[in-house]
Backbone as JSON Lines, residues from 0, in Angstrom:
{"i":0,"aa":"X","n":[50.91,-20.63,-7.69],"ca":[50.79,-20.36,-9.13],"c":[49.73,-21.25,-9.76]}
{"i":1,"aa":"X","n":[49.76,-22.63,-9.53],"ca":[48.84,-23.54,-9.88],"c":[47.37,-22.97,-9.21]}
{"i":2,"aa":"X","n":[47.22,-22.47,-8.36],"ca":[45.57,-21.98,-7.61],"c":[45.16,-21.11,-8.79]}
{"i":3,"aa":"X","n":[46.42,-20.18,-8.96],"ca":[45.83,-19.07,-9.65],"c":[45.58,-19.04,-11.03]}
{"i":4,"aa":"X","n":[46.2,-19.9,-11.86],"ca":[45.52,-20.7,-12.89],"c":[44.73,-21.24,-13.17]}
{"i":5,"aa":"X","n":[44.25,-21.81,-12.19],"ca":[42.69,-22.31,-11.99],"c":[41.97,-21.2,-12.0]}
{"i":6,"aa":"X","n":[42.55,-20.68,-10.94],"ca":[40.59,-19.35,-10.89],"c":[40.97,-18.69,-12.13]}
{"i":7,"aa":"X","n":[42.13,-18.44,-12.71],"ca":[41.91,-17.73,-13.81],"c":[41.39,-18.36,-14.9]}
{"i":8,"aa":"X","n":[41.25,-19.47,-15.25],"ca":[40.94,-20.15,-16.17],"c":[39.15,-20.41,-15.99]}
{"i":9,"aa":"X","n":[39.03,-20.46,-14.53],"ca":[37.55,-20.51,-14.04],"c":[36.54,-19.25,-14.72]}
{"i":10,"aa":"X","n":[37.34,-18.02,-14.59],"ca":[37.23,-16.84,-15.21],"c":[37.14,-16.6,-16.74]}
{"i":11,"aa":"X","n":[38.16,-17.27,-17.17],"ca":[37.94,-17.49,-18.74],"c":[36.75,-17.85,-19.48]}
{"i":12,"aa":"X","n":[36.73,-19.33,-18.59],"ca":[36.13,-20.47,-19.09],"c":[34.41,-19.3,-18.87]}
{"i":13,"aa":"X","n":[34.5,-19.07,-17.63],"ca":[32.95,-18.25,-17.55],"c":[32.61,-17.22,-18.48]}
{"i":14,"aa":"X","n":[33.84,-16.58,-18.99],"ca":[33.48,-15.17,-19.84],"c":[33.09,-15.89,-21.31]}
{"i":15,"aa":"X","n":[33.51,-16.87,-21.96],"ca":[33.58,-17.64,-22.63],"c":[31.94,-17.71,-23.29]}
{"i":16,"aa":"X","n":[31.34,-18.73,-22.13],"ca":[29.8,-19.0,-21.84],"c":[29.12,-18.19,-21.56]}
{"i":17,"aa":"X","n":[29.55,-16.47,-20.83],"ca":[27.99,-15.55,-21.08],"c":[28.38,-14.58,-22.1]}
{"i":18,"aa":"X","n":[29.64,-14.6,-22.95],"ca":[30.13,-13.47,-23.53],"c":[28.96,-13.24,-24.98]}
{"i":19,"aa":"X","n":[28.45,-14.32,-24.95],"ca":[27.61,-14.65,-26.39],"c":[26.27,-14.6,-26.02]}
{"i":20,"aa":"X","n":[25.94,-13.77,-24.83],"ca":[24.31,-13.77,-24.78],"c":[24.03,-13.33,-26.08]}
{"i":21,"aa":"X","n":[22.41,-13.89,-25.86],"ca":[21.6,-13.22,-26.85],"c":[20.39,-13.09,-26.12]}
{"i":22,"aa":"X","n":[19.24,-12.28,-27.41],"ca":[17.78,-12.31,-26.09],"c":[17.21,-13.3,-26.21]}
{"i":23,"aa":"X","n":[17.3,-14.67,-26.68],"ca":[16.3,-15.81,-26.13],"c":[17.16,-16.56,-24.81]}
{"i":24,"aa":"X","n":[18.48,-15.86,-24.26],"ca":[19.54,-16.4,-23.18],"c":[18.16,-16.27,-21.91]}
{"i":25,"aa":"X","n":[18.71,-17.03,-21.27],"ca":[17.72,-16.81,-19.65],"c":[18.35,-15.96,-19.2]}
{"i":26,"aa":"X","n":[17.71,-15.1,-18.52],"ca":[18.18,-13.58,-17.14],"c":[18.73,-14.36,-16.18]}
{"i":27,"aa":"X","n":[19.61,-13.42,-16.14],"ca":[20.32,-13.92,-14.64],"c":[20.6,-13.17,-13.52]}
{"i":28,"aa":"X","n":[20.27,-14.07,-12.56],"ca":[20.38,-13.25,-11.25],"c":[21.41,-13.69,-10.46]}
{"i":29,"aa":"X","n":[21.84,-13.0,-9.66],"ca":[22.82,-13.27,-8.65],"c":[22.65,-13.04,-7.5]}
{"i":30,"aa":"X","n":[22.36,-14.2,-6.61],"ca":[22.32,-13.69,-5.47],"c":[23.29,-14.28,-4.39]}
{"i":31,"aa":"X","n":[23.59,-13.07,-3.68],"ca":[24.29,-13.41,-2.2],"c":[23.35,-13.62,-0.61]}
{"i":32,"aa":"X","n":[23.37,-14.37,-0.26],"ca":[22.55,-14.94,0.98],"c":[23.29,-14.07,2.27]}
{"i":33,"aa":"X","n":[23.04,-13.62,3.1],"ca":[23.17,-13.55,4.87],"c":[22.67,-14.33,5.27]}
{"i":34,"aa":"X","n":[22.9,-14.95,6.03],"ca":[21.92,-15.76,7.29],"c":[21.83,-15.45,8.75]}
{"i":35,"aa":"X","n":[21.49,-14.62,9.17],"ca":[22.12,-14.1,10.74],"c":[20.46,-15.0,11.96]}
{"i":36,"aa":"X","n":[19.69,-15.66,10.66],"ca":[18.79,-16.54,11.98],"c":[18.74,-17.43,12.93]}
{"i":37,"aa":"X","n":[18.47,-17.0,13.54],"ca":[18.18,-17.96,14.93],"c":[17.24,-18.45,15.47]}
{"i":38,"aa":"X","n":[16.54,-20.12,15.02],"ca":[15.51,-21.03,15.14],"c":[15.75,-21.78,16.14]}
{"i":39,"aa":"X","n":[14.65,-21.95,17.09],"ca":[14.62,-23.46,17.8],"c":[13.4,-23.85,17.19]}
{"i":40,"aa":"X","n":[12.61,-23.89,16.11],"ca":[11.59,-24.2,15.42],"c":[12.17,-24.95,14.23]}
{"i":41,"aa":"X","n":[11.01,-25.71,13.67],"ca":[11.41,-25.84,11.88],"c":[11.07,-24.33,11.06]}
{"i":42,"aa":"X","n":[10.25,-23.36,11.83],"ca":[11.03,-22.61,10.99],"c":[11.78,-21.76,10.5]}
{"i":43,"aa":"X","n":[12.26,-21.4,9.38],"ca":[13.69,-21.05,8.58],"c":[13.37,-19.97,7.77]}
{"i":44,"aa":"X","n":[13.32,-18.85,7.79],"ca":[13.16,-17.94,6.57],"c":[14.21,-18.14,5.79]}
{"i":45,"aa":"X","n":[15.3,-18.56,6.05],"ca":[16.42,-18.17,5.01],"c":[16.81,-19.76,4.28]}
{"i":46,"aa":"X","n":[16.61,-21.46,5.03],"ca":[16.09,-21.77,4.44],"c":[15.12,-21.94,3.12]}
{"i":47,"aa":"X","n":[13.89,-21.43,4.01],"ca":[12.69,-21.6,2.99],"c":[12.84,-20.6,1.81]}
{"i":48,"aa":"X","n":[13.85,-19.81,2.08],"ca":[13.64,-18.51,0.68],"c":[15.13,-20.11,-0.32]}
{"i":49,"aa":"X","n":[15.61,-20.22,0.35],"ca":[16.71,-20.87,-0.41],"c":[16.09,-22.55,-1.36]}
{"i":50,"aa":"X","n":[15.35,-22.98,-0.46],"ca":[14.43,-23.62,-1.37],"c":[13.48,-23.4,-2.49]}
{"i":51,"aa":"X","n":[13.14,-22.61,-2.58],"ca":[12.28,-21.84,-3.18],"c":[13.07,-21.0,-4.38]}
{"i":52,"aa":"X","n":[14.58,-21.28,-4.34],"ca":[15.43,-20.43,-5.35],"c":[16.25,-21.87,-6.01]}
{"i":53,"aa":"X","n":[15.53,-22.75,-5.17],"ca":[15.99,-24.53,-6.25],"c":[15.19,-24.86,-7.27]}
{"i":54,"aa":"X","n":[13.93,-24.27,-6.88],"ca":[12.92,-24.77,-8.05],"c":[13.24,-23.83,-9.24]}
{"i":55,"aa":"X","n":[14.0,-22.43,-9.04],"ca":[14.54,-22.22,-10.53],"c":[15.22,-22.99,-11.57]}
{"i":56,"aa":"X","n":[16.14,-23.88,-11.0],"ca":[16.98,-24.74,-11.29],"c":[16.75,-25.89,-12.71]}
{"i":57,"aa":"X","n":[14.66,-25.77,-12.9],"ca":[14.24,-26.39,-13.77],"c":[13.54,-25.13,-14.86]}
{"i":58,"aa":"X","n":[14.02,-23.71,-14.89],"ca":[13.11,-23.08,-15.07],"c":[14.28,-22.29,-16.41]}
{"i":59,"aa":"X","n":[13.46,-22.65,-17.77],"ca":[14.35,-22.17,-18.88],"c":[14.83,-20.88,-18.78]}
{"i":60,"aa":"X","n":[13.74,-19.83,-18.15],"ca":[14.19,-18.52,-18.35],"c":[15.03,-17.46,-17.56]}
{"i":61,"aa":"X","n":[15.07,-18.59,-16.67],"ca":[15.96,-17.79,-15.54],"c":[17.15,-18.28,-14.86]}
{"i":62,"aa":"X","n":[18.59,-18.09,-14.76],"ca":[19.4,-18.74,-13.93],"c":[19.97,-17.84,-12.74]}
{"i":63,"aa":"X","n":[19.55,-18.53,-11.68],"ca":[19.97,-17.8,-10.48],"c":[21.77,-18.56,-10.44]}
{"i":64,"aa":"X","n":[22.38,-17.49,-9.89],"ca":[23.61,-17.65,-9.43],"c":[23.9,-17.48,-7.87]}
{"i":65,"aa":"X","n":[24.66,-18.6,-6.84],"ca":[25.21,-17.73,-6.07],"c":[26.13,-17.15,-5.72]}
{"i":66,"aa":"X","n":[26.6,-15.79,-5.83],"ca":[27.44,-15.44,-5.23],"c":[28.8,-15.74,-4.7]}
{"i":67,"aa":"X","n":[28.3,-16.24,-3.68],"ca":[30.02,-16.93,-3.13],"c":[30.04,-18.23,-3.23]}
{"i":68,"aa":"X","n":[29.56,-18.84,-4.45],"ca":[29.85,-19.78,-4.8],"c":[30.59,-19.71,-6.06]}
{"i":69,"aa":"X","n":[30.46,-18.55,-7.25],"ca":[30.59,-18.42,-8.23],"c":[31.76,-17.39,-8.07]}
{"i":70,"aa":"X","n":[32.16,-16.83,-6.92],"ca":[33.34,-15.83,-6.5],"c":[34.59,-16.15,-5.53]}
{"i":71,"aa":"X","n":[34.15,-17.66,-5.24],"ca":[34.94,-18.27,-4.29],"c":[36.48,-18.48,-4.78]}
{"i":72,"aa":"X","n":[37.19,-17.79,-3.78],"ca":[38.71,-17.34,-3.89],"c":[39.21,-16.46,-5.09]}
{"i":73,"aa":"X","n":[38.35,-15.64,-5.6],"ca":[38.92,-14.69,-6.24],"c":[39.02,-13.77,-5.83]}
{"i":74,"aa":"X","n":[39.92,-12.77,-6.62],"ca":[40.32,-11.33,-6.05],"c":[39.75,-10.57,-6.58]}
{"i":75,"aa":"X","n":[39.95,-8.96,-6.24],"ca":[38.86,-8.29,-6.81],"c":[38.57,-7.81,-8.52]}
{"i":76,"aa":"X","n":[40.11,-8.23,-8.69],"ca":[39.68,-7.75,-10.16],"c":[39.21,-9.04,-11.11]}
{"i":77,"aa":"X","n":[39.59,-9.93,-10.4],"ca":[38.81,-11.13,-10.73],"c":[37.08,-11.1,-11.17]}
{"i":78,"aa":"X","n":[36.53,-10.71,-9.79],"ca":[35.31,-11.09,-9.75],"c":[34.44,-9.61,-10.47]}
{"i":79,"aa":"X","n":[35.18,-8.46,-10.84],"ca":[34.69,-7.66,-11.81],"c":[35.32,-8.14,-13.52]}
{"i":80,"aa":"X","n":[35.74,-8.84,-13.41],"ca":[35.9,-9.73,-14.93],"c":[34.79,-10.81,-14.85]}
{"i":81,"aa":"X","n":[34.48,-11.69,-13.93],"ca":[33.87,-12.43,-14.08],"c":[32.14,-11.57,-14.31]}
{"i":82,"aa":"X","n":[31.99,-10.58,-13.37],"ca":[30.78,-9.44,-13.4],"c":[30.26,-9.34,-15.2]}
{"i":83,"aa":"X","n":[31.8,-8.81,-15.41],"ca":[31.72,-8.02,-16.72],"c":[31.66,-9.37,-18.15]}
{"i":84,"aa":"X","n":[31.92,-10.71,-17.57],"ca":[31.2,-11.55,-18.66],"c":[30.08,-11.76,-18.57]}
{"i":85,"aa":"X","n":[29.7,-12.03,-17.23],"ca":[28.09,-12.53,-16.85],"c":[27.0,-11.55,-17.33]}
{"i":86,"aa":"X","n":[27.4,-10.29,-17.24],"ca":[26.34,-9.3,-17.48],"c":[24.57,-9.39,-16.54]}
{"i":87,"aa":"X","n":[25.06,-9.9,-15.32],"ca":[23.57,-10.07,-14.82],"c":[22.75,-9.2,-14.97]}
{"i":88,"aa":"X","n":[21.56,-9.33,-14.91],"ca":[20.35,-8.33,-14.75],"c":[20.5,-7.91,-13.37]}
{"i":89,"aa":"X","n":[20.36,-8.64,-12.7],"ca":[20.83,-7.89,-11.0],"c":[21.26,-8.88,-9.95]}
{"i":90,"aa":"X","n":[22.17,-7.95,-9.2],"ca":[22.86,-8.75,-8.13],"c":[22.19,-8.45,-6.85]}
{"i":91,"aa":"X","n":[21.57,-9.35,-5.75],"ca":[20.99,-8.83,-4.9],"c":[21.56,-9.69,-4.07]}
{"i":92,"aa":"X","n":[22.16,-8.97,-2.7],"ca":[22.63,-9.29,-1.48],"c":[21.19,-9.35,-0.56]}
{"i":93,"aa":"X","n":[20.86,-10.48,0.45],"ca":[19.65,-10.56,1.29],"c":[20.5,-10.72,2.29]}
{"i":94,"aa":"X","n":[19.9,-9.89,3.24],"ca":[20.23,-10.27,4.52],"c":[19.51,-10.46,5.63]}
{"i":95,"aa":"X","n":[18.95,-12.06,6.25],"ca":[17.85,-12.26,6.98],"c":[18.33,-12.29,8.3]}
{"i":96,"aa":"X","n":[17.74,-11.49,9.44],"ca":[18.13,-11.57,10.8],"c":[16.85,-11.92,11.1]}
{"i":97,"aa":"X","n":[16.61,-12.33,12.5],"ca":[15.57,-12.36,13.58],"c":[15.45,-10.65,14.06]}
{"i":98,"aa":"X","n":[13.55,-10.63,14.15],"ca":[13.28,-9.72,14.92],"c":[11.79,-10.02,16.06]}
{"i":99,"aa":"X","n":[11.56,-8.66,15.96],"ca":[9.91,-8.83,16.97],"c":[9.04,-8.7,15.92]}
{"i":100,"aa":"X","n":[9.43,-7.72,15.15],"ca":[8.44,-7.28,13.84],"c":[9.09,-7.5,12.45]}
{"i":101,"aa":"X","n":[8.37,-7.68,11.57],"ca":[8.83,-7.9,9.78],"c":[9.07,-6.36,9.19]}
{"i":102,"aa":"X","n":[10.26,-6.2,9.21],"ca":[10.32,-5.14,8.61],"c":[11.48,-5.17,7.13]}
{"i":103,"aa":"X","n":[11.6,-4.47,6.11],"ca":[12.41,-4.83,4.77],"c":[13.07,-2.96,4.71]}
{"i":104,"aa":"X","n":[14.42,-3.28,4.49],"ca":[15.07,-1.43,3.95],"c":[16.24,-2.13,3.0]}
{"i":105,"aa":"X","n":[15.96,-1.34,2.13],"ca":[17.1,-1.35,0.8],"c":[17.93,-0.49,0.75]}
{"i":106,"aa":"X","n":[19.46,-0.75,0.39],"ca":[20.35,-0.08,0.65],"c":[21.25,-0.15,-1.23]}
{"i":107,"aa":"X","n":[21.52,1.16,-1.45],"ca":[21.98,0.8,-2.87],"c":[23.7,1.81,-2.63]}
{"i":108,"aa":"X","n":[24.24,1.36,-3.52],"ca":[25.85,1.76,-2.96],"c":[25.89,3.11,-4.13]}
{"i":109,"aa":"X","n":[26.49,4.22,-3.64],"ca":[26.24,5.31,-4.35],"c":[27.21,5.0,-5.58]}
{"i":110,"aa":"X","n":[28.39,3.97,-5.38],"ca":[29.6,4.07,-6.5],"c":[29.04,2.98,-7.77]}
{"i":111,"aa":"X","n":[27.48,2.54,-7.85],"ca":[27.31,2.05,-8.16],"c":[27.16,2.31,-10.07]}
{"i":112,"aa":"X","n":[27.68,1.55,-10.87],"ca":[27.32,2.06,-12.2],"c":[26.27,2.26,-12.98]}
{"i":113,"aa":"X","n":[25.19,1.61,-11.77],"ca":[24.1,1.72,-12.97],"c":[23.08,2.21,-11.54]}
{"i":114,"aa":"X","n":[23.54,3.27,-10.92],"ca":[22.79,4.04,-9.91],"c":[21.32,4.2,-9.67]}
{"i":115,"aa":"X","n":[21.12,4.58,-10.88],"ca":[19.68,5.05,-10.97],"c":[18.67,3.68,-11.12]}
{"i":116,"aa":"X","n":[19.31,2.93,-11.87],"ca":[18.44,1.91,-12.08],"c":[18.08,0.66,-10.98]}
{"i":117,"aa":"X","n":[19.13,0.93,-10.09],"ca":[19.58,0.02,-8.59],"c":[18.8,0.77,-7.86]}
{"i":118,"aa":"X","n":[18.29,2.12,-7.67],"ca":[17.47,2.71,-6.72],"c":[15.73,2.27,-7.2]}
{"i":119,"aa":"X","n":[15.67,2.12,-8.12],"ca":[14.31,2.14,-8.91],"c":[14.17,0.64,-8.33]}
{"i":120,"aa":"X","n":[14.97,-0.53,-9.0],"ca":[15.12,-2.03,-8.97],"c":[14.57,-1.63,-6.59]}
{"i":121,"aa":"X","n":[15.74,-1.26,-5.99],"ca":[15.16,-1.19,-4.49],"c":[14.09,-0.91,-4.47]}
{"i":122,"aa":"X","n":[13.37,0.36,-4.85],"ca":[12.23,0.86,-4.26],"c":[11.21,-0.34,-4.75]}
{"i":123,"aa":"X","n":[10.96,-0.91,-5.69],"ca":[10.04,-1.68,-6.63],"c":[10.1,-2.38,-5.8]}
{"i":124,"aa":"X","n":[11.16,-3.25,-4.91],"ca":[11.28,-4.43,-4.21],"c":[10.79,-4.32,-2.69]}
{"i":125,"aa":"X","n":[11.09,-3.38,-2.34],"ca":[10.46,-2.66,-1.06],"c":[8.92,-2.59,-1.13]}
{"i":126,"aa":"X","n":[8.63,-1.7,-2.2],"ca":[7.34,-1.84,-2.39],"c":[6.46,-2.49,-2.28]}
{"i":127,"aa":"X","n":[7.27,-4.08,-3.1],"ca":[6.37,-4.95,-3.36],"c":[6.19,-5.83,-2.01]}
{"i":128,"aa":"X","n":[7.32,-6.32,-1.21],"ca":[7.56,-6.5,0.34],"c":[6.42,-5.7,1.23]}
{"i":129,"aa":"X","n":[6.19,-4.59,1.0],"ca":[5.51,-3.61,2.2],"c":[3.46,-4.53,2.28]}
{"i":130,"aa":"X","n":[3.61,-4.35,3.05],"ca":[1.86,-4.97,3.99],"c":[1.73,-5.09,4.88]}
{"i":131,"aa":"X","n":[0.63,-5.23,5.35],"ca":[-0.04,-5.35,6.81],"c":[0.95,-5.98,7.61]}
{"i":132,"aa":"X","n":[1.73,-7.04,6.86],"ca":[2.65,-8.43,8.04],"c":[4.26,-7.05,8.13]}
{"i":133,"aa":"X","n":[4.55,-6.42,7.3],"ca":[5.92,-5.95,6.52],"c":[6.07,-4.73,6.78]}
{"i":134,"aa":"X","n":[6.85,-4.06,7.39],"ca":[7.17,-2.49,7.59],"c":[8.01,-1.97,6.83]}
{"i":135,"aa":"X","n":[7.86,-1.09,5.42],"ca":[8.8,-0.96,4.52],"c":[9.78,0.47,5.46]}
{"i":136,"aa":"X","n":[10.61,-0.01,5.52],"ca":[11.73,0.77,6.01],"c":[12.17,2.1,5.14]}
{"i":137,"aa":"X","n":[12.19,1.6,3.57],"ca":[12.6,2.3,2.45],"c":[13.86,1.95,1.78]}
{"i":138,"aa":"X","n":[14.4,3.08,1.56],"ca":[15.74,3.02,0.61],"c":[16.78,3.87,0.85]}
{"i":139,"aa":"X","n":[17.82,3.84,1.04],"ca":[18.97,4.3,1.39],"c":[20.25,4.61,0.22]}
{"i":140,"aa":"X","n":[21.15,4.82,0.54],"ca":[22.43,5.27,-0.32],"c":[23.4,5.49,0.63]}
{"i":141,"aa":"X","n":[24.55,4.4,-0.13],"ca":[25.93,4.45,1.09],"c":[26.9,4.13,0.21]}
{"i":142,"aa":"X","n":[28.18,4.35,0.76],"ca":[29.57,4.14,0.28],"c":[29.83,2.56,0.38]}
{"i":143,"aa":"X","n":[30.14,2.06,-0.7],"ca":[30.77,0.6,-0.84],"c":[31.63,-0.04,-1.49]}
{"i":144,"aa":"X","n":[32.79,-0.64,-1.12],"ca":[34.0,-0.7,-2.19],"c":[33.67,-2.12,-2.6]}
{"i":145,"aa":"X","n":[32.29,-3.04,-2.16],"ca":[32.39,-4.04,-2.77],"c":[32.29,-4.29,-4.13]}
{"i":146,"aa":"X","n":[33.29,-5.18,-4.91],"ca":[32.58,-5.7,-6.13],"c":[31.53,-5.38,-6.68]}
{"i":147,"aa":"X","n":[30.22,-6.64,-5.8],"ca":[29.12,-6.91,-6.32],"c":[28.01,-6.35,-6.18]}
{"i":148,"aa":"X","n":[28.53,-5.22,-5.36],"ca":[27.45,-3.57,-4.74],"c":[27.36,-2.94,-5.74]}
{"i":149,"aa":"X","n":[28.58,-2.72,-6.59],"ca":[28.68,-1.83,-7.87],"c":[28.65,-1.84,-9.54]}
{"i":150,"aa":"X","n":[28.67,-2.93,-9.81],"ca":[28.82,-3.44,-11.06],"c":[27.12,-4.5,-11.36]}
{"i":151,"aa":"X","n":[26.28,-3.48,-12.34],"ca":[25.01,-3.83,-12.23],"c":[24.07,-3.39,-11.73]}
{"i":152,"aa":"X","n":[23.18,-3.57,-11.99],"ca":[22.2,-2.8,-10.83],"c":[22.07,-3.9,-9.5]}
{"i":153,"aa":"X","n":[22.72,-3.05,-8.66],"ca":[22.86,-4.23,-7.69],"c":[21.66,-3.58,-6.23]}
{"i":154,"aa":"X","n":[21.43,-4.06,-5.22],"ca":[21.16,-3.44,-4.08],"c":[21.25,-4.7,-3.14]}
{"i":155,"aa":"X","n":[20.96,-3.81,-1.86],"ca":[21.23,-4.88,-0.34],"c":[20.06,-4.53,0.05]}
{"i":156,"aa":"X","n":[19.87,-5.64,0.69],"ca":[18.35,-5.97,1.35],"c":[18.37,-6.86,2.58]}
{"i":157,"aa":"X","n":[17.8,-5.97,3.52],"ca":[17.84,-6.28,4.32],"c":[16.26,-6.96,5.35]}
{"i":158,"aa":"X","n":[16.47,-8.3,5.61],"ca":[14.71,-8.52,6.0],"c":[14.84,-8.74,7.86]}
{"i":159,"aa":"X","n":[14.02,-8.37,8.45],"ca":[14.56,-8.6,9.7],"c":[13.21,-9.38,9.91]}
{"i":160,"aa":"X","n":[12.81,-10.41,10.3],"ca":[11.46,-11.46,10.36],"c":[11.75,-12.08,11.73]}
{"i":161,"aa":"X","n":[10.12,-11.94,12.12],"ca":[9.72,-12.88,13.16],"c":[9.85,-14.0,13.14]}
{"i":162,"aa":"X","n":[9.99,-15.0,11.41],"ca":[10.08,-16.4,11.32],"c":[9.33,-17.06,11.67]}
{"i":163,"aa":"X","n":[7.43,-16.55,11.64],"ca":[6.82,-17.13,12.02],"c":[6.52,-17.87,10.53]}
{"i":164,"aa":"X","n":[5.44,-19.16,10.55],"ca":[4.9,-19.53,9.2],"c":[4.06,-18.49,8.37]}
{"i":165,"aa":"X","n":[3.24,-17.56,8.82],"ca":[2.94,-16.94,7.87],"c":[3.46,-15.76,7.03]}
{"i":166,"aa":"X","n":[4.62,-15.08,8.33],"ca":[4.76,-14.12,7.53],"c":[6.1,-14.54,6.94]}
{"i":167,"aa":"X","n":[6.78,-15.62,6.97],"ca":[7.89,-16.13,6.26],"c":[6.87,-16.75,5.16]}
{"i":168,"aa":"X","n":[5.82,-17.06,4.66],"ca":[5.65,-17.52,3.75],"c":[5.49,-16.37,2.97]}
{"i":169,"aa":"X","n":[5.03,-15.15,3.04],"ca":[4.54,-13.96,2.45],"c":[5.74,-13.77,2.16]}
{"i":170,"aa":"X","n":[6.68,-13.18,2.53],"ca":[8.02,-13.0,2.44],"c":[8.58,-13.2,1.19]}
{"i":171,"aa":"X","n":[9.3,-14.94,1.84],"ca":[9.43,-15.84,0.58],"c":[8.86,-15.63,-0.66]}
{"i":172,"aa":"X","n":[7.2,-16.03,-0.63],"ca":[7.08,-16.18,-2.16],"c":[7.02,-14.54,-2.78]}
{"i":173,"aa":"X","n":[6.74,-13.35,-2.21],"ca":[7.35,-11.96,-2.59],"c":[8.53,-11.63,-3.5]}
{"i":174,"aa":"X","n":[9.66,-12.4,-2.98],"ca":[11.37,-12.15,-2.89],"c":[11.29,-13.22,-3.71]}
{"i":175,"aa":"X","n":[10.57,-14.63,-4.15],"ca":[11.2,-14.92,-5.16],"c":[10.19,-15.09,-6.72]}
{"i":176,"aa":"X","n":[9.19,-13.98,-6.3],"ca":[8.2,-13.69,-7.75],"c":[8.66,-12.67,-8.13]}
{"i":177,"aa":"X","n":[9.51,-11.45,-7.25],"ca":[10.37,-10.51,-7.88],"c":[11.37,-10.71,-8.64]}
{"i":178,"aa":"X","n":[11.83,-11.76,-7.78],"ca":[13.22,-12.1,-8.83],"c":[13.04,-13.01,-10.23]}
{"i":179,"aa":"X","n":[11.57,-13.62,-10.31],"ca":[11.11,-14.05,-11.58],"c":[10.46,-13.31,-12.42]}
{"i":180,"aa":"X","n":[10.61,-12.15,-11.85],"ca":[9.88,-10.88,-12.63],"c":[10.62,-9.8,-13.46]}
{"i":181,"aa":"X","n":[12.1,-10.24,-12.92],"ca":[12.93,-9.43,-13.23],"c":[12.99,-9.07,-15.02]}
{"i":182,"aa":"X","n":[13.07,-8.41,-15.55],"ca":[13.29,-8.13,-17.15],"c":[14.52,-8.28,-17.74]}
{"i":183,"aa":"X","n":[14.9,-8.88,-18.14],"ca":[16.39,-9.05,-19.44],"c":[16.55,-7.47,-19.67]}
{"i":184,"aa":"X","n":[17.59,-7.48,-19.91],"ca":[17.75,-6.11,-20.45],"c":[17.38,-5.57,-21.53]}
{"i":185,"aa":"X","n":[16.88,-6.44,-22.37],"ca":[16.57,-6.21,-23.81],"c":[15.14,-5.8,-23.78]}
{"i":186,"aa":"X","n":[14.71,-6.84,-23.05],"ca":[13.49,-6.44,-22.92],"c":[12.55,-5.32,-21.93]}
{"i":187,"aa":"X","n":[13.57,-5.11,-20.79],"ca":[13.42,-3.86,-20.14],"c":[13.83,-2.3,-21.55]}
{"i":188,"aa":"X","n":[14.66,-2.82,-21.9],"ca":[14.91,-1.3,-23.15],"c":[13.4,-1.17,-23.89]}
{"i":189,"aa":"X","n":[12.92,-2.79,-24.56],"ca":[11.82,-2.59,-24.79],"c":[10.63,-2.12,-24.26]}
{"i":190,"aa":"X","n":[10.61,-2.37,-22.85],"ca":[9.59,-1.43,-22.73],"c":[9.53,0.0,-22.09]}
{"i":191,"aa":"X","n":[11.03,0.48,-21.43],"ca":[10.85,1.86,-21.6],"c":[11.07,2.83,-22.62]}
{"i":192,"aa":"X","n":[10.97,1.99,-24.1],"ca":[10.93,2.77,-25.1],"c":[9.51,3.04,-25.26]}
{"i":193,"aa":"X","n":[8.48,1.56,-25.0],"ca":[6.96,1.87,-25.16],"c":[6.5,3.09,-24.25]}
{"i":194,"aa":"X","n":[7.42,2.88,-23.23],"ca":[6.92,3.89,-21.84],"c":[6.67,5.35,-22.88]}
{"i":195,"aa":"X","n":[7.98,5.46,-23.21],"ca":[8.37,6.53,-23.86],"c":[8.04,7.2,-24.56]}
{"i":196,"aa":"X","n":[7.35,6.42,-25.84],"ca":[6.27,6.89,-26.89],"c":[5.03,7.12,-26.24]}
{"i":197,"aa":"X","n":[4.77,5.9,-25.16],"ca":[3.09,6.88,-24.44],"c":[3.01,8.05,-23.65]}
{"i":198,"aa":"X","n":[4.2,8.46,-23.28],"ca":[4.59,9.35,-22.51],"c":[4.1,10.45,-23.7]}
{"i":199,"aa":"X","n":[5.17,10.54,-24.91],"ca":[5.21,11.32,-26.04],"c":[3.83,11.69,-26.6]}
{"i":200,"aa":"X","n":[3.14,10.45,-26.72],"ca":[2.16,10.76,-27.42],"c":[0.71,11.31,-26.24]}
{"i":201,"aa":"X","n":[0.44,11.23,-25.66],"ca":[-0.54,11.71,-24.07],"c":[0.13,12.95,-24.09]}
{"i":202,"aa":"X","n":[1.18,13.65,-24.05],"ca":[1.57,15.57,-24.17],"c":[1.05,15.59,-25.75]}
């Protein structure tokens, strides 16, 4: 009873602090890590992407979250209360394995609530991933009863890397200029309203 007072209060206390965004609030991201690499080198893709998501840490406009740090021992209706205070801009699951070749495929969960915008958010990210070093795999659609698959525009990403230095550096700084690129929601409305009127006005 005492555990569960805690996380519930953990829950509170969180809905509390994002329930009052506004638009000068920093965007927030959420991310969940995989690690499935395997180094006898220094180097680390999943490391080096995780360093590289510390230097947000000084950065007004953006707060990265992780995941199972911020979900640790809750249940599920828990962590869609905690979802539904945070209001992230997007939740992105990475998942880094070892391969022969660099290749990136995005996977978005069909039960997702904000569907359309989680397929757009993948492809953009894929996109921006795809080059000479990077084999864009594409984008997918699957069944998922997780949480943090569905609530948001969420997607899974999957990187499978050689872990050499260069193309883990390409990688890296890719995956985390996207996620500093990301738009507030306010300001994403703002500009597919501009979209909208140029659209309007060009017919």
């Amino acid at each position: 009873m005492k555990k569960f007072m805690q996380l519930f209060g953990m829950v509170a206390l969180t809905s509390v602090l994002f329930s009052f965004k506004s638009i000068d609030d920093p965007k927030v991201i959420i991310i969940d890590i995989v690690d499935n690499i395997q180094s006898t080198t220094e180097q680390h893709i999943t490391n080096e992407f995780k360093s590289e998501l510390d230097a947000f840490k000084t950065n007004d406009h953006i707060q990265v979250l992780d995941w199972k740090d911020i979900s640790k021992g809750l249940k599920d209706d828990q962590k869609k209360a905690l979802l539904d205070s945070i209001q992230p801009e997007m939740i992105m699951t990475i998942s880094f394995k070892n391969a022969t070749e660099n290749k990136v495929t995005a996977v978005v969960s069909k039960q997702n609530t904000s569907f359309d915008e989680s397929v757009k958010v993948a492809r953009d990210l894929t996109d921006t991933l795809s080059s000479d070093q990077v084999k864009n795999e594409g984008v997918f659609h699957t069944d998922s009863n997780y949480v943090q698959d569905n609530l948001a525009p969420a997607v899974f990403v999957s990187v499978e890397a050689k872990n050499d230095e260069a193309s883990n550096k390409e990688i890296v700084s890719k995956l985390t200029s996207f996620i500093e690129g990301v738009k507030t929601a306010e300001a994403q409305a703002v500009a597919d309203e501009a979209q909208a009127v140029e659209v309007t006005t060009v017919q």
